[in-house]
N, C-alpha and C positions, 0 to 999 in steps of 0.2 A: 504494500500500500504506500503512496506517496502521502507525504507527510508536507504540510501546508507550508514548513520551510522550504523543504526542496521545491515544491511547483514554485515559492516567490525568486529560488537562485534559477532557478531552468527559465521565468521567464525576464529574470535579469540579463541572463545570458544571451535570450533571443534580443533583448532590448541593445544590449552593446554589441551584436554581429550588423543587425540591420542599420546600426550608429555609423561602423566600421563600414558596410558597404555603399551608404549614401557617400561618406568622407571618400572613398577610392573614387566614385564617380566625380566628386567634384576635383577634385584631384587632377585624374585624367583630362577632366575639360579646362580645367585654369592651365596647362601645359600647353606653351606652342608647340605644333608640329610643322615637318616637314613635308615638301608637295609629297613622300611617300609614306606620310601617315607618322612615320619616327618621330619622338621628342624633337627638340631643338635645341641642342646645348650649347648651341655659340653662344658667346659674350663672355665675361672679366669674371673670375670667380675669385673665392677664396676663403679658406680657412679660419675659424676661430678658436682654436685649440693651444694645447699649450703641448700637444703631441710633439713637437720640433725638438723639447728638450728633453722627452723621455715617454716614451710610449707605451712602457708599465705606470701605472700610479707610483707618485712619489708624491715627495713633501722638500722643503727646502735643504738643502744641503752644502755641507761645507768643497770647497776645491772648484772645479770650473762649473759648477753651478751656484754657486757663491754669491752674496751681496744682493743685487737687484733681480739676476735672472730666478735666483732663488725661490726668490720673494714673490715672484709672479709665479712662476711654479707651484705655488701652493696656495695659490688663489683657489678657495672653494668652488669645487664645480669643471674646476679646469685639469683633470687629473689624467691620466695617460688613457690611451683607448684598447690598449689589447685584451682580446675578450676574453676573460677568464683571469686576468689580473697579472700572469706570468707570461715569459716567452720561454718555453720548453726547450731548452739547451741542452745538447748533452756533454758529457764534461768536458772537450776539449772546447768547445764554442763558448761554455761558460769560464774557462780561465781567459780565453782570451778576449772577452766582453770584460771581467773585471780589471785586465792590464790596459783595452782601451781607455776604461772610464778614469783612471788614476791620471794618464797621460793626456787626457781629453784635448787640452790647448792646444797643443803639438801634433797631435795625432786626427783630426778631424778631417777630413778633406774639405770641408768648408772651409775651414780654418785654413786653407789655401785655395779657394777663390772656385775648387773646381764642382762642376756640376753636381747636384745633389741624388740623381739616381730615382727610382722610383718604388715606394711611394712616400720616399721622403721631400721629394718636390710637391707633390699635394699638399705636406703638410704646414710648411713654411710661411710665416708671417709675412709675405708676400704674396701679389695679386698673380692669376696664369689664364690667357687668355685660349679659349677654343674657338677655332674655326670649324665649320663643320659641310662637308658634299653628303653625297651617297655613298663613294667609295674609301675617298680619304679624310680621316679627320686629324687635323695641326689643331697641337699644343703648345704655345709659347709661354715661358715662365719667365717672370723680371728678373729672379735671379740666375744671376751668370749667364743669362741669357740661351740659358737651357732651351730644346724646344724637341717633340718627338712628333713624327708620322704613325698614325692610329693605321692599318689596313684593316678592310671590311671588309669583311666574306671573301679574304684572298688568302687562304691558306698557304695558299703553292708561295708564298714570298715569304722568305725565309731567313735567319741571321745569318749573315755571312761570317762578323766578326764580331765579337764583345763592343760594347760601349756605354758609357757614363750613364746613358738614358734608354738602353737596353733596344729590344726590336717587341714592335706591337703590334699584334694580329688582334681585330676584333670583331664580333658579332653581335646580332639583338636576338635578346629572349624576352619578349614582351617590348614592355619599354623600358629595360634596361640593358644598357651599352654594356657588353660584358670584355674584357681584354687582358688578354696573355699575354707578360711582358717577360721575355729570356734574353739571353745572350747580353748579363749585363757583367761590369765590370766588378772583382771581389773588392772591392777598394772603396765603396761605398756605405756610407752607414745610415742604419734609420734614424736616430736624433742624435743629442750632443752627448745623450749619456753612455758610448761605447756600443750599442746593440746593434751587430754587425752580421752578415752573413757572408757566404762562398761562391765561389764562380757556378756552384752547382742550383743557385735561384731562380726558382721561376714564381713569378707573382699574379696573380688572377684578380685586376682591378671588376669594380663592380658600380655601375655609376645611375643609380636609381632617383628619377625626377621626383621629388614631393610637393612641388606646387611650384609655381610661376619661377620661381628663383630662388628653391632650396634642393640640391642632390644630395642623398643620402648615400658617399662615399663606402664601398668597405676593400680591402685588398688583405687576400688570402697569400701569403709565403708559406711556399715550399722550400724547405732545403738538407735532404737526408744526410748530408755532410756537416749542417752545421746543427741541426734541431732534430727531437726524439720524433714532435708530429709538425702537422700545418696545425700553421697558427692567424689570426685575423685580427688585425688593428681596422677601426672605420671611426670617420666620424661627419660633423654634415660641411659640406661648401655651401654658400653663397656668393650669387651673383650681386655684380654690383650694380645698380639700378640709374645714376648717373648718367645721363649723355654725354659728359665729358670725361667719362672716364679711359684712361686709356694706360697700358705701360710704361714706364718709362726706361730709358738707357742707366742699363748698371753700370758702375766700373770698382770693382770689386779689387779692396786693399786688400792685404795679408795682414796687416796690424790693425785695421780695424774690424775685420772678422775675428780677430783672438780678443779684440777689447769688447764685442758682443757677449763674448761670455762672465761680464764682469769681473774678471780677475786681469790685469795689468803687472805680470809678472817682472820684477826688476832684474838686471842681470847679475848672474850669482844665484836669485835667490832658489831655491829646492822648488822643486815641480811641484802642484796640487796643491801647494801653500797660497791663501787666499793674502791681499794685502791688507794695510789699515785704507 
């Protein structure tokens, strides 16, 4: 016999499905599309996350996350996005995550100007512009003036060689842009805290429209050489609504990408040591 609690959860439950499918309907309709029906993800997006400087949850900490960057890092609310709290290392990837993070200043490749790699270019406090056809869709990012070609439904084009921003084959399932990004360079890290992978990566972006000018990001990393499973950091982009919004020209120091991480190391002084 059903009992007058249960009939009022069973018809709570119809009450929040029929919620959820009017919200998908309006959803779907507030979405530009394309003359072939697809979302429309051209224009300026960008990040509001504090992923860039550590993409497990943290809280402020002493060394190149020190001082100001710290302190934002542990802004409530702004806490690392991988889901399930950990990144499943296995022992060799996790000693050499915790000798990145000690070296952080030194060792970043931001910290020397070069390309951020994927999908830590997503994550970055800076704006990246998509271009979008049918077949090809351009990604430009402001920093270091990154930029990768999306292929659509072109399997047969393939990595030739390793690079900063890897090689991208993509497809739609519904209306979300789904893309396999290999052949990237091991030299690249996902934020400033050391969390690093091997040439053996491949990353399966996932780029789901939730209304006029919110994607709900997510990228799944594989890497049996560096991690025990796949594991998945997401979190949302926004588009920027501006008409005059547009990129601007980086020119990216080597000593002002080490002073972003708050720590201004003097010479002499011992690595990971934060100053007054």
């Amino acid at each position: 016999m059903i009992t007058r609690t249960k009939k009022a959860f069973a018809a709570s439950r119809l009450l929040t499905l029929a919620a959820a499918m009017v919200s998908t309907v309006a959803i779907a309709q507030d979405v530009s599309r394309t003359p072939s029906g697809k979302p429309d993800l051209s224009g300026i997006w960008q990040a509001m996350t504090t992923a860039h400087f550590n993409v497990e949850p943290h809280a402020a900490m002493e060394g190149p996350h020190s001082d100001v960057m710290g302190a934002l890092s542990a802004i409530p609310g702004s806490l690392g996005v991988v889901e399930g709290g950990k990144i499943p290392y296995n022992e060799q990837g996790l000693r050499t995550r915790d000798a990145n993070r000690i070296d952080a200043i030194d060792k970043d490749p931001l910290t020397k100007c070069y390309m951020p790699g994927v999908p830590r270019g997503n994550a970055l406090p800076f704006p990246f512009q998509i271009v979008q056809s049918q077949d090809v869709i351009l990604i430009a990012y402001e920093f270091a003036e990154a930029n990768r070609i999306l292929y659509v439904d072109q399997p047969e084009i393939e990595s030739q060689v390793d690079a900063w921003m890897g090689h991208s084959n993509a497809h739609w399932e519904g209306d979300t842009l789904v893309v396999r990004v290999s052949g990237q360079m091991p030299d690249t890290w996902f934020d400033r805290a050391g969390n690093h992978h091997s040439w053996e990566m491949v990353v399966e972006e996932r780029y789901t429209p939730m209304g006029a000018n919110h994607i709900d990001y997510s990228a799944t990393i594989t890497d049996p050489n560096t991690f025990t499973a796949p594991w998945t950091v997401s979190f949302p982009l926004y588009r920027h609504v501006d008409e005059s919004m547009q990129l601007l020209e980086f020119k990216c120091a080597e000593f002002a990408e080490e002073y972003l991480y708050g720590e201004y190391r003097k010479p002499g002084t011992p690595k990971g040591i934060p100053q007054d």
